[in-house]
N, C-alpha and C positions, 0 to 999 in steps of 0.2 A: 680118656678124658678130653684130650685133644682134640677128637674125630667127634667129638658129643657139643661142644662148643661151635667146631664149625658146621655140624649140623643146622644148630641155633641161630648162631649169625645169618643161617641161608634160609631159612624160615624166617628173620625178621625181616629181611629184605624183601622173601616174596611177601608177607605180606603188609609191606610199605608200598611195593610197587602194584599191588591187588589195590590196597586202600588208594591210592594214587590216580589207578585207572575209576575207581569207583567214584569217587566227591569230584565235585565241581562247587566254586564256589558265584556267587552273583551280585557283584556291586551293585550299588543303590544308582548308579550312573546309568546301569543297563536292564535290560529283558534278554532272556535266552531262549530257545527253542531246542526242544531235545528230540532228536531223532531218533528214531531204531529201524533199521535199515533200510532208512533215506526216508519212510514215512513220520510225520508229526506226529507225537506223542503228547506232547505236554508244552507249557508257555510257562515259565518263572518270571512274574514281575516284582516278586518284594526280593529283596535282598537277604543272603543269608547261603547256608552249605546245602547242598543235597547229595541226593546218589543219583547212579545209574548204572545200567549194564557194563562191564566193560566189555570192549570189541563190538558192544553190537549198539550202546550206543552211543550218540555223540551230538556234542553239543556249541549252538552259534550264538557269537553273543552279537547285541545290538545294541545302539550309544540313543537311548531316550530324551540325553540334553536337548536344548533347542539350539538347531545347524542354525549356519549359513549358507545363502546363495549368494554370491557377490560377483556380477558378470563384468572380464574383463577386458571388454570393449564394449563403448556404445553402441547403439543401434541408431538405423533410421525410424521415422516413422512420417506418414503425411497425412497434415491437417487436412481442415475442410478446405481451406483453402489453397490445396494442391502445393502448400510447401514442406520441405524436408526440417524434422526436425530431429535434435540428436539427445537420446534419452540414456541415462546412466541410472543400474536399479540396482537393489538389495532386497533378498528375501529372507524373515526367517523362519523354520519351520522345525517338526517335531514329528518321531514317529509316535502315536497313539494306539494302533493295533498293528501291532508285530506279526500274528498273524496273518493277515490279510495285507501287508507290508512284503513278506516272502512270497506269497502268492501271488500278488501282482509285478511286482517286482523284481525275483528273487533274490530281495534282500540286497541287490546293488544299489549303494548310493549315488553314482553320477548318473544309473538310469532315471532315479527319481528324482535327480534335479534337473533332466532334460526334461520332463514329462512337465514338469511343475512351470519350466521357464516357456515353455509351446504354450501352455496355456494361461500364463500372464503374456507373453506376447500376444495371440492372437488379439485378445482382452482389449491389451492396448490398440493396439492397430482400427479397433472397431470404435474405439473410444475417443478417440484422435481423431478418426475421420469424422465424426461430430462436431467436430470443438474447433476454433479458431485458434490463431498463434498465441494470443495474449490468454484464452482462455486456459490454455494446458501449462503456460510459463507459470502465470503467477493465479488467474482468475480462478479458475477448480480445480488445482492440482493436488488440494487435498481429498476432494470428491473422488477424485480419479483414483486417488491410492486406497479409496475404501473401498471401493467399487471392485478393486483389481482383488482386493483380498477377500473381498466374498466371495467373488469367481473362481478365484483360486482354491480358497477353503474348501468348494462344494465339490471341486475335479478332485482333488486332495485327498477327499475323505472316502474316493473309490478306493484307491492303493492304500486306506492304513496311514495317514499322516494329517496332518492339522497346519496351517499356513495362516501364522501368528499376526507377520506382518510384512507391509510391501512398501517398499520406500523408492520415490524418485529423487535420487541426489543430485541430481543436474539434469537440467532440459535448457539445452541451447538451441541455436539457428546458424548453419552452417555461416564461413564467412563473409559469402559471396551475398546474402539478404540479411547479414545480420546490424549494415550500416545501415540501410533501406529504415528497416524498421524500427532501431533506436534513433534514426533523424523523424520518423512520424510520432514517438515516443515523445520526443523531445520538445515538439512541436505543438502537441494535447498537452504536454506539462505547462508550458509557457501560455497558453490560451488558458487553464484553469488558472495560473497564477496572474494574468493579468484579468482577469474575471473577480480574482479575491480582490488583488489590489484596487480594482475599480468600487468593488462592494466595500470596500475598509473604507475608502474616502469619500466616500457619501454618509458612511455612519459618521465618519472624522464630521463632516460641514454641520450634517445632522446633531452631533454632541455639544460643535461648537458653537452654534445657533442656539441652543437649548443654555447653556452655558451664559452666552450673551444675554440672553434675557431674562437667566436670574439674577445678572450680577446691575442689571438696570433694577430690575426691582427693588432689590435690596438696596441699592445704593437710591433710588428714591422714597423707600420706607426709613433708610438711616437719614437723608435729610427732613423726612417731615417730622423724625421723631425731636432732631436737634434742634429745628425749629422751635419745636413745642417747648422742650427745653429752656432753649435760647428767652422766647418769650415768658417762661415764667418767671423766670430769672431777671428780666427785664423789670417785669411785674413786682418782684420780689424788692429789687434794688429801688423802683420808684417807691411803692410803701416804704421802705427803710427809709431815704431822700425826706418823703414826704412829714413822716411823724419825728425827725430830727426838726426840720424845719421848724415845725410845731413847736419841739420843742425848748429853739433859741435860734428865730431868723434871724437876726443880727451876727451873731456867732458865725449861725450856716454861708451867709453872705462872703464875711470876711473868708473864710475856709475856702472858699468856692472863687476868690481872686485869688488870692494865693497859688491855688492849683491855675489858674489863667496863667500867673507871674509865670511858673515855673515850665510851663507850656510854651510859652513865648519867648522864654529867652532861654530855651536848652542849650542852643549852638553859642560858642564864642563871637563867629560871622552874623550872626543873627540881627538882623537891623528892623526894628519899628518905627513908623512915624505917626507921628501923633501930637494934638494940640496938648500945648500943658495941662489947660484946664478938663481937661477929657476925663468923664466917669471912672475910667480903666485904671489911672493913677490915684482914684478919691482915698485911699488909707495911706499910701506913700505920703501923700499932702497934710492931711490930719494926724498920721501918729497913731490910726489905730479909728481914730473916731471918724465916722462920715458926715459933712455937710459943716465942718467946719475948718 
């Protein structure tokens, strides 16, 4: 019974370690290539178990995410204009044919990011030497990075990978031209801003001239209108004047000293002279009635 048991046990085990040597499995992260003895067989890109030989064959995996290249030190490179500049880059890329990834490559990754960065360097170097300082810092630095990734792309796509994207993180100017050239920087800024400022205050005299001469207008359409006004008003107060008169000149008379009286002698200090017999005082005299 004993001896039947550990039979058993040694039969599970070989064939744990059978099935063991047999299945491979393949994450969604990777492709595999299956060899049988050292020649390609087969390429697994979906995910999931499979078999294969054991001992004769065997199997490599490869990471399909998208890498980086992130080099760690700048480089030179020289403009058209025979100066040094210092460029800091990032690549990202992807293997797409596994295949032809081993065959080019054998499947080493730092081969194929030496391969990938020769040829965005060159890239640059030819690209630079076109370009002035100002144009590679800021003027078509984005040009450049597409530029770099198509090139890239097309070498890329010999060995089995895909070159997503090419980034310049910094492009400076060594120390020794980098005052040189933010003092001519500095200098085109200050000639464009005293160019605007010069433009701003001629629009300023220009708005305030224009300004000026509506406020004349207006203000002599506001007196011709108050005029007009003024004179109806005038118009208005003589007909009323007039048709009172009409209607008790004697009345209107006396009303119309009175308003004199009270004209004349507003102020305490207020001094008149005048004969007694004088028209001015004729109701003071009479009581009311005139000419007697």
């Amino acid at each position: 019974m004993r001896a039947s048991l550990g039979t058993l046990l040694v039969g599970v085990v070989v064939v744990l370690i059978v099935a063991s040597l047999s299945l491979f499995i393949v994450d969604q992260r990777q492709n595999a290539i299956v060899f049988r003895l050292g020649e390609v067989i087969d390429i697994k890109k979906s995910p999931g178990l499979y078999l294969k030989i054991p001992l004769l064959d065997n199997v490599r995996y490869f990471d399909v995410r998208i890498l980086t290249i992130d080099t760690p030190e700048p480089a030179f490179f020289l403009t058209s204009e025979k100066k040094n500049v210092l460029v800091d880059l990032f690549v990202k890329w992807r293997i797409t044919d596994v295949r032809q990834y081993y065959v080019s490559v054998g499947g080493n990754e730092p081969l194929a990011q030496t391969r990938l960065l020769q040829t965005i360097n060159d890239g640059l170097r030819a690209e630079f030497g076109n370009r002035t300082v100002h144009d590679v810092v800021s003027g078509e630095r984005d040009k450049i990075m597409e530029l770099m990734r198509d090139k890239a792309n097309e070498d890329a796509s010999k060995i089995g990978v895909e070159v997503l994207d090419v980034r310049l993180k910094r492009v400076d100017l060594p120390k020794e031209v980098s005052q040189s050239v933010y003092s001519r920087m500095q200098a085109e800024r200050k000639r464009v801003a005293n160019e605007l400022r010069s433009t701003g205050a001629a629009e300023s005299e220009k708005i305030r001239a224009d300004a000026d001469r509506q406020r004349e207008v207006i203000v002599a359409q506001a007196y011709r209108e108050a005029q007009r006004i003024k004179g109806d008003g005038d118009g208005k107060a003589t007909a009323t004047y007039a048709r009172a008169y009409e209607q008790n000149a004697e009345f209107y008379a006396f009303y119309r000293s009175l308003e004199a009286y009270k004209a004349s002698f507003r102020g305490k200090s207020d001094v008149l002279v005048l004969e007694p017999n004088s028209e001015f005082f004729k109701y003071l005299k009479s009581g009311g009635k005139p000419g007697k």
